[in-house]
VEXLOVO-712939 format. One record per residue (C-alpha): residue in three letters; z negated, x, y negated. Coordinates in Angstrom, 3 decimals, always signed. Layout:
residues N
(ALA, (Z, X, Y)),
...
***
This chain:
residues 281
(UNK, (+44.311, +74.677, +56.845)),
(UNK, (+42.278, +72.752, +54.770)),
(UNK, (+43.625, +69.547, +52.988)),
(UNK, (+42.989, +69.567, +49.613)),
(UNK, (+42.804, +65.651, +48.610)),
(UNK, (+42.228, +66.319, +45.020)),
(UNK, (+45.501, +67.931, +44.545)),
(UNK, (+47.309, +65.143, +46.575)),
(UNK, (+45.378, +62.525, +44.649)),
(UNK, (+46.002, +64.359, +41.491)),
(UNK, (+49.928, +64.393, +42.341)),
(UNK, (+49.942, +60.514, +43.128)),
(UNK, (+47.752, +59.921, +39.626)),
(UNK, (+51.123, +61.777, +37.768)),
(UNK, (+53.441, +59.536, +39.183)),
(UNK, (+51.562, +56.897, +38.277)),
(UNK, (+50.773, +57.820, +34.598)),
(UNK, (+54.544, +58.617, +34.506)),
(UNK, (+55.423, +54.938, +36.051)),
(UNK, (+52.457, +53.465, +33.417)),
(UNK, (+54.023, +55.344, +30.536)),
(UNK, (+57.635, +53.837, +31.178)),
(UNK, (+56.000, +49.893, +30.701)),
(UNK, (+56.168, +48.477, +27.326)),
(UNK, (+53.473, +45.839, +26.153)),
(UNK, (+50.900, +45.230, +28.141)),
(UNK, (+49.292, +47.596, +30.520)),
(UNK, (+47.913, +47.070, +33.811)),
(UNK, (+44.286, +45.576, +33.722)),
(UNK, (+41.432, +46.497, +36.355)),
(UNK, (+38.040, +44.479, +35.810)),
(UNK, (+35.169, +46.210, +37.252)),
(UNK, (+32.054, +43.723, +38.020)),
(UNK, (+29.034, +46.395, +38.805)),
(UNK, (+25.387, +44.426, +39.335)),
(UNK, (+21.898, +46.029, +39.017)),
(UNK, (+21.609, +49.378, +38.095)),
(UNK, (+21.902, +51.865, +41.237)),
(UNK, (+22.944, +54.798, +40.176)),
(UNK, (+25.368, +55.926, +43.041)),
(UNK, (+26.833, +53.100, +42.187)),
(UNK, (+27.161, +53.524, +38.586)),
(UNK, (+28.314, +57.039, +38.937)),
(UNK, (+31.663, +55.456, +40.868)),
(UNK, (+32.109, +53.238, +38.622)),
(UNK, (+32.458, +55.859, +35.696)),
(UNK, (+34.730, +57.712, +37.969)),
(UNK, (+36.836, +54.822, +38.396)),
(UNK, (+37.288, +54.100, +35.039)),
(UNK, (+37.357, +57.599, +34.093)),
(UNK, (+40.800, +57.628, +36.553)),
(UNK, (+42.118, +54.807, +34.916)),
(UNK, (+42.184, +56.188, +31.299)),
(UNK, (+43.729, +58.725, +32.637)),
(UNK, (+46.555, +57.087, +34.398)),
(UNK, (+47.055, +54.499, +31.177)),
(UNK, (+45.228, +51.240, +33.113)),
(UNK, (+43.269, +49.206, +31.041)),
(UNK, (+39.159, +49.076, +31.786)),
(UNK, (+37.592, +45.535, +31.339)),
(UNK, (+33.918, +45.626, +31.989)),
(UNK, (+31.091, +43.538, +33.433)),
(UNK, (+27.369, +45.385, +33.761)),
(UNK, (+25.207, +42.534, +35.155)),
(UNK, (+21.472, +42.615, +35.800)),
(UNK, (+20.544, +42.231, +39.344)),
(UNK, (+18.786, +39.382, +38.860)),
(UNK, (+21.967, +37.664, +38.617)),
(UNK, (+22.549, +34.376, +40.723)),
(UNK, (+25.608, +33.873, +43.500)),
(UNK, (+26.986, +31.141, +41.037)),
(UNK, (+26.902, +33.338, +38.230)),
(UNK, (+28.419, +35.445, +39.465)),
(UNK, (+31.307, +33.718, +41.272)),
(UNK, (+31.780, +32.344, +37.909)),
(UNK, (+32.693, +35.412, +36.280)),
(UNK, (+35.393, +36.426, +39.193)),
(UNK, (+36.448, +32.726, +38.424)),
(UNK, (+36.695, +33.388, +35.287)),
(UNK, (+38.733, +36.802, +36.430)),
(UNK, (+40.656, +35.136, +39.142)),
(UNK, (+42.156, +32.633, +36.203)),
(UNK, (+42.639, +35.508, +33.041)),
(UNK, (+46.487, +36.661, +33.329)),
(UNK, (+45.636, +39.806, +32.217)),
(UNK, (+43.124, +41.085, +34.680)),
(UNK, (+45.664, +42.474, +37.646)),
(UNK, (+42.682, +43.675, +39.722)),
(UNK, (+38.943, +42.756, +40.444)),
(UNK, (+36.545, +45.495, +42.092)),
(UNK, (+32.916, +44.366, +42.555)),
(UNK, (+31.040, +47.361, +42.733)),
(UNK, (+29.138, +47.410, +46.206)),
(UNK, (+26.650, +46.690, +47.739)),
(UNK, (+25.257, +43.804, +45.916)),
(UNK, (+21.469, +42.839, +45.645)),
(UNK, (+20.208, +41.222, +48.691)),
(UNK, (+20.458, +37.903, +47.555)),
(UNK, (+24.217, +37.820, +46.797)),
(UNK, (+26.345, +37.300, +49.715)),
(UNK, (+28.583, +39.902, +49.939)),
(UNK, (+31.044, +37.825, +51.859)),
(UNK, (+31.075, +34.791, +49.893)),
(UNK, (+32.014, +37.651, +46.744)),
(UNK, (+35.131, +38.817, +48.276)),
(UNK, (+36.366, +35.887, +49.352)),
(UNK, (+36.110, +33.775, +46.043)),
(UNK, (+38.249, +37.030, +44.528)),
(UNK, (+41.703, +35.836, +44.255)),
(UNK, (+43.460, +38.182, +46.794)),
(UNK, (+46.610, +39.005, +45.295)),
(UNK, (+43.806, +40.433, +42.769)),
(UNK, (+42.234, +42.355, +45.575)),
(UNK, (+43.086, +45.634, +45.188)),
(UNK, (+39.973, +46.682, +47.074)),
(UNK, (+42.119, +45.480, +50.463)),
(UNK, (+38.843, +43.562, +51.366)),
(UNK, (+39.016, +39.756, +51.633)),
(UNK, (+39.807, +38.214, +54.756)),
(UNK, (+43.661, +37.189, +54.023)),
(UNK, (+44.516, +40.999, +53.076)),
(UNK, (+42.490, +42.361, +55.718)),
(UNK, (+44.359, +39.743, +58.763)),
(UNK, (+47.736, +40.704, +56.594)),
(UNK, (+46.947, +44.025, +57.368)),
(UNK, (+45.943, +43.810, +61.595)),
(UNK, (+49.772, +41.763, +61.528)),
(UNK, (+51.221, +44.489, +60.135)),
(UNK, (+52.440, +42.410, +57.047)),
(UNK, (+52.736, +45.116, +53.882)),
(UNK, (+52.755, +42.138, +51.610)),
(UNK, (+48.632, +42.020, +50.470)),
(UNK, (+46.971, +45.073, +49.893)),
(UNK, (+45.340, +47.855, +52.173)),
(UNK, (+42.100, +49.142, +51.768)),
(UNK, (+41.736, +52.305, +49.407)),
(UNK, (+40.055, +54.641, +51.470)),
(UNK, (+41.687, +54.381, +55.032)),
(UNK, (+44.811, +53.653, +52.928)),
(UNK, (+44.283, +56.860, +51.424)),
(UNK, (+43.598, +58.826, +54.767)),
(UNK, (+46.911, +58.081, +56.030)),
(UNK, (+48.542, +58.897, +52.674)),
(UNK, (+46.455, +62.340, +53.035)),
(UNK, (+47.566, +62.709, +56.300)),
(UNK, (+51.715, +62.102, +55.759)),
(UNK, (+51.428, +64.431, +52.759)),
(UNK, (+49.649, +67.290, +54.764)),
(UNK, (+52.760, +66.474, +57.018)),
(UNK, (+50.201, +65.875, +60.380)),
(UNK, (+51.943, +63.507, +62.900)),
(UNK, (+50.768, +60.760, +63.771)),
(UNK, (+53.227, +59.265, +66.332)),
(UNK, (+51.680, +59.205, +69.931)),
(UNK, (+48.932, +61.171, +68.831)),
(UNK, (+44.902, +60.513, +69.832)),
(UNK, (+43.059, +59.237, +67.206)),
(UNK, (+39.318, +59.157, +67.845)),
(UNK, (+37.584, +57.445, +64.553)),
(UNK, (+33.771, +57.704, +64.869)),
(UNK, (+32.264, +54.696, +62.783)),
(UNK, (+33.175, +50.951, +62.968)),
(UNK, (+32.783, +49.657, +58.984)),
(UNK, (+34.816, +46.912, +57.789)),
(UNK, (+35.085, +49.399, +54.762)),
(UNK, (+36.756, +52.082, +57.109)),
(UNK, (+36.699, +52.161, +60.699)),
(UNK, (+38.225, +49.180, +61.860)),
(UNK, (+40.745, +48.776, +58.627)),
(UNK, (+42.015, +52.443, +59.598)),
(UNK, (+41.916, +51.657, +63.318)),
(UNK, (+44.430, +48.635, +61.965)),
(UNK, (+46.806, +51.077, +59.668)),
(UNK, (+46.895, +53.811, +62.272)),
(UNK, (+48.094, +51.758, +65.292)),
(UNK, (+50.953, +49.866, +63.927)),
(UNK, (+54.584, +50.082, +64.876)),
(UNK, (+55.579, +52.298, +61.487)),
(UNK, (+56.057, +55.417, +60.586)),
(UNK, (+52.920, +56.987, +59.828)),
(UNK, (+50.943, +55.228, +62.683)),
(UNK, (+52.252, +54.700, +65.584)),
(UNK, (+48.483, +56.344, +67.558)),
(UNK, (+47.273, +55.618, +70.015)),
(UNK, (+43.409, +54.572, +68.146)),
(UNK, (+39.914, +54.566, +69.867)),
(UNK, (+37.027, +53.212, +67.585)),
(UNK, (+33.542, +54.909, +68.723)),
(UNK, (+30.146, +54.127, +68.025)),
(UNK, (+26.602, +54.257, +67.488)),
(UNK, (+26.486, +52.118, +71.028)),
(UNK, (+29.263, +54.592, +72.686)),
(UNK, (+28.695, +56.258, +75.643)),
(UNK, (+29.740, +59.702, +76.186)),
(UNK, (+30.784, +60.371, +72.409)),
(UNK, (+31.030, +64.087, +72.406)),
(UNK, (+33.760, +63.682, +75.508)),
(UNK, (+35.437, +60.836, +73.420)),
(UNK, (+35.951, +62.968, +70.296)),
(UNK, (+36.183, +66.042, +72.045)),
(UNK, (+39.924, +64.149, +73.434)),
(UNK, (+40.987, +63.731, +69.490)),
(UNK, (+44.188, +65.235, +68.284)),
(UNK, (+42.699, +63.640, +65.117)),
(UNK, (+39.423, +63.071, +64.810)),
(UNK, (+37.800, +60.990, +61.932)),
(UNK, (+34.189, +60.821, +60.926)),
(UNK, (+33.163, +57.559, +58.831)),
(UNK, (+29.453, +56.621, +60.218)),
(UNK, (+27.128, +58.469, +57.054)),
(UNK, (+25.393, +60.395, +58.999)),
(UNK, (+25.182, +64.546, +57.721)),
(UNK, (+26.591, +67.400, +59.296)),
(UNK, (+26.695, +64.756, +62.880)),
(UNK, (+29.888, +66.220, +64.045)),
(UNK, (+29.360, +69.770, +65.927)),
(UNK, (+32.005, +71.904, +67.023)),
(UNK, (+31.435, +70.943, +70.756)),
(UNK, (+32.344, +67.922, +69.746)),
(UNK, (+36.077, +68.953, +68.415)),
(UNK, (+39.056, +70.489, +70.708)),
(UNK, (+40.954, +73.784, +69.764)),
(UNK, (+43.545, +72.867, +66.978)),
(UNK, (+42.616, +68.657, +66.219)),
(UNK, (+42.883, +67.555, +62.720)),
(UNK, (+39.344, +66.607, +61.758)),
(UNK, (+39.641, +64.321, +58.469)),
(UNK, (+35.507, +63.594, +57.135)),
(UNK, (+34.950, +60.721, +55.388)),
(UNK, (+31.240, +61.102, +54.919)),
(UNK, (+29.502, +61.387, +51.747)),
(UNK, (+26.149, +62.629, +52.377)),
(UNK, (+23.475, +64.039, +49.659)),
(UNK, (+21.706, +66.323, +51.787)),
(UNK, (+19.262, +69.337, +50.181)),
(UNK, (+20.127, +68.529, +46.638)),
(UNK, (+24.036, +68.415, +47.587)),
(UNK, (+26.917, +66.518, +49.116)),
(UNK, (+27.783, +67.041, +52.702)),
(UNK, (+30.180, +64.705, +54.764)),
(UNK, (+29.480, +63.398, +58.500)),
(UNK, (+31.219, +67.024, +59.596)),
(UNK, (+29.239, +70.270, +59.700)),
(UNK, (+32.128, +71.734, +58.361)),
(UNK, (+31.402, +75.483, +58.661)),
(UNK, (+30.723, +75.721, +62.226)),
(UNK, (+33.869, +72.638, +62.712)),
(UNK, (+36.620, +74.450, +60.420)),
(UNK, (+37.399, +77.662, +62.468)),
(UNK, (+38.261, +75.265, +65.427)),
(UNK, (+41.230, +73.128, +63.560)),
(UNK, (+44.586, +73.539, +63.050)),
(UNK, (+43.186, +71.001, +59.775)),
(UNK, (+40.721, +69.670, +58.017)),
(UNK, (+39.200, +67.902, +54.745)),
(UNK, (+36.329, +69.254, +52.758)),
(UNK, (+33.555, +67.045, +51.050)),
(UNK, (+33.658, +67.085, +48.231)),
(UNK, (+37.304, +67.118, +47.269)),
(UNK, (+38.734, +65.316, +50.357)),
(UNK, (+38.782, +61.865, +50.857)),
(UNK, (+36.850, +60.918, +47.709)),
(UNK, (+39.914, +61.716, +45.276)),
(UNK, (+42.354, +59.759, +47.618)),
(UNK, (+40.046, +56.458, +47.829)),
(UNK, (+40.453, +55.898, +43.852)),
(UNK, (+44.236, +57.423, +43.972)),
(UNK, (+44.798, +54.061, +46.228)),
(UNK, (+42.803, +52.029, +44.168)),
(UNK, (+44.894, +53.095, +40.927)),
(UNK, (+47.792, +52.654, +42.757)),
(UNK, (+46.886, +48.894, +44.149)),
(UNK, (+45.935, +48.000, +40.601)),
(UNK, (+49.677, +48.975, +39.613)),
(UNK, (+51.161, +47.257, +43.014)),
(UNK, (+49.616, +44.313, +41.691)),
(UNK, (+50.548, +44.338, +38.027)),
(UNK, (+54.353, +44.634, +39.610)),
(UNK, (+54.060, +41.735, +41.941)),
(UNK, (+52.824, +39.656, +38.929)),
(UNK, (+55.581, +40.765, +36.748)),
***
């Protein structure tokens, strides 16, 4: 089977819309702060906002040249952190070199941190409080993974990839005492020894470390669920971290790139944006 994220995202982006609709006066706000001109990074952002027209949340923009200063910048997510009707703050990353990423998402206000990423949301979320907000891609993932109706109770997870972005966020999610979790979670590595045995053990195997077309079918058992977050450009196109065609006859599931995880990241991120408008109500 292969689990088709852009028709679960899609589904999750009605009920919003249909939840949006229902509110009268104003809208939920998202205020996207992208620095410098890189174009994958540009190309996200008009996805993003793209999404949110869709869905009926309001786009407030901030294109900044990358010559930029740290206290410029923290001004302007100041400046975010105090405005009533901003309900959500994404800086677009990475940032130049001479930003400090970490001093960023910790001066955003994190009940305004619908990215999941500064440090209160992210210790919320190893507690197992549902009270901040989770991360939107391994969010996403386990949303992908209820809807495609894989279990996850006492099950191996094996997630390739250690990112405070993904792997160790998702290692968080997947092993607490709810339904939906419940795994049993082991985080591998560039520094791992014996990887292909590790993932080989997987009843669900996830591959977040960038790397092309890295996982091989030796490396998968007969019948895991084999969920790529990878996004690759490799001859001209976009491949995950799975080699997918040689991988896919092996499991009883498994996500595509594109179409996969991609869709679900901004699903969460549309739905965090809303979670937040709600909790400011």
């Amino acid at each position: 089977m292969i689990i088709d994220g852009k028709k679960i995202a899609s589904e999750i982006e009605k009920t919003l819309k249909s939840a949006i609709d229902k509110i009268h006066g104003r809208k939920p706000a998202l205020a996207f702060i992208l620095v410098g001109e890189d174009p994958a990074s540009m190309a996200y952002i008009r996805m993003k906002k793209k999404k949110c027209k869709e869905v009926g949340i309001v786009s407030i923009d901030r294109e900044l040249p990358d010559s930029i200063s740290e206290e410029e910048l923290l001004s302007i997510i100041t400046e975010f952190n105090q405005d009533p009707e901003v309900d959500g703050i994404l800086t677009q990353l990475p940032l130049p070199l001479h930003i400090r990423t970490e001093k960023i998402l910790e001066a955003t206000d994190p009940k305004k941190d619908v990215d999941g990423f500064h440090p209160i949301n992210m210790g919320k979320l190893l507690l197992g409080e549902t009270n901040g907000f989770f991360p939107c891609t391994p969010y996403g993932i386990t949303i992908l993974l209820k809807h495609a109706k894989v279990e996850t109770k006492g099950k191996h997870v094996v997630i390739v990839g250690r990112s405070n972005i993904v792997g160790k966020p998702l290692a968080a999610l997947l092993m607490q005492k709810r339904e939906g979790a419940n795994a049993t979670v082991t985080v591998a590595h560039s520094a791992s020894q014996n990887l292909q045995e590790i993932c080989k053990s997987a009843d669900i195997l996830i591959a977040a470390m960038g790397n092309p077309h890295f996982i091989k079918a030796d490396m998968v058992k007969e019948g895991a669920v084999v969920i790529d977050v990878g996004i690759n450009r490799k001859d001209g196109k976009l491949v995950g971290d799975v080699d997918f065609d040689c991988v896919a006859p092996k499991c009883a599931a498994i996500t595509p790139v594109p179409g996969g995880v991609g869709p679900m990241t901004i699903a969460m991120l549309l739905s965090n944006t809303l979670l937040s408008y709600q909790r400011s109500a």
